[in-house]
N, C-alpha and C positions, 0 to 999 in steps of 0.2 A: 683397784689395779694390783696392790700388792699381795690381796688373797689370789689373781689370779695368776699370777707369777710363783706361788708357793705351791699352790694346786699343781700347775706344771711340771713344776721340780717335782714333785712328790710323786705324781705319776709316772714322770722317767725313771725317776729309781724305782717304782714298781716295777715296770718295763722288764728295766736289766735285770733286777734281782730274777725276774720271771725267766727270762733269758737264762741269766747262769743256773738258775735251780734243772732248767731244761738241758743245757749242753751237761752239766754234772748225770742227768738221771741217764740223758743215750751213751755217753762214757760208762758210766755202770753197767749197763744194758749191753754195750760192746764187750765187755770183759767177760761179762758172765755167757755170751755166746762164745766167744773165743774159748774159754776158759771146758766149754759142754763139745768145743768140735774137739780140740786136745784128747778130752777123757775119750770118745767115740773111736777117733783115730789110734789111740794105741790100745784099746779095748779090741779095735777091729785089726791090727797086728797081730796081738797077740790068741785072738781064739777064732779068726780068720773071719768072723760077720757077727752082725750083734742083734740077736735075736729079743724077744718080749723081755725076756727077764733079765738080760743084761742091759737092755733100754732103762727098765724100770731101776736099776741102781744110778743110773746116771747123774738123775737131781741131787739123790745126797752123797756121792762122789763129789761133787761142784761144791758141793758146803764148804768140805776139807780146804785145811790150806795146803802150801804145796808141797812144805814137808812135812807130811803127814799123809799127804794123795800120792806123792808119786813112788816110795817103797813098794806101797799096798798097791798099785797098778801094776808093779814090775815083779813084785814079789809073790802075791796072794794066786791061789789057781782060782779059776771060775768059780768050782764048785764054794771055796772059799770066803769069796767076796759076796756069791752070792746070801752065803750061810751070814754074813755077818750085815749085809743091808737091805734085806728084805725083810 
């Protein structure tokens, strides 16, 4: 009876741990969407639509942190940004 009592507990805290490892990874998962509509939305401000190749800088814009992303978004022209993440 007391192996089955230990067994129990042990798999509840499987559970949760399972649990928080999940709510932590769509936390992450949200940011890094939030984080790709931001760059899209003032990418598409500033050069009015965001074609192939300003698509294609998107992923490694998102690397950056954010001071370090948002000068180069406000600062860099197209041709610039392009020249340096492609």
């Amino acid at each position: 009876m007391g192996l089955s009592r230990i067994y129990e507990q042990k798999l509840a805290e499987a559970r949760q741990e399972g649990i928080n490892e999940g709510i932590q990874q769509a936390i992450q998962e949200g940011m890094k969407a939030e984080r790709r509509t931001f760059i899209e939305e003032l990418l598409r401000v500033r050069f009015a639509s965001i074609d192939g190749e300003l698509n294609r800088i998107i992923e490694p814009l998102s690397s950056l942190s954010p001071e370090e992303l948002t000068p180069l978004l406000l600062q860099l022209t197209r041709e610039e940004l392009l020249d340096r993440f492609l």
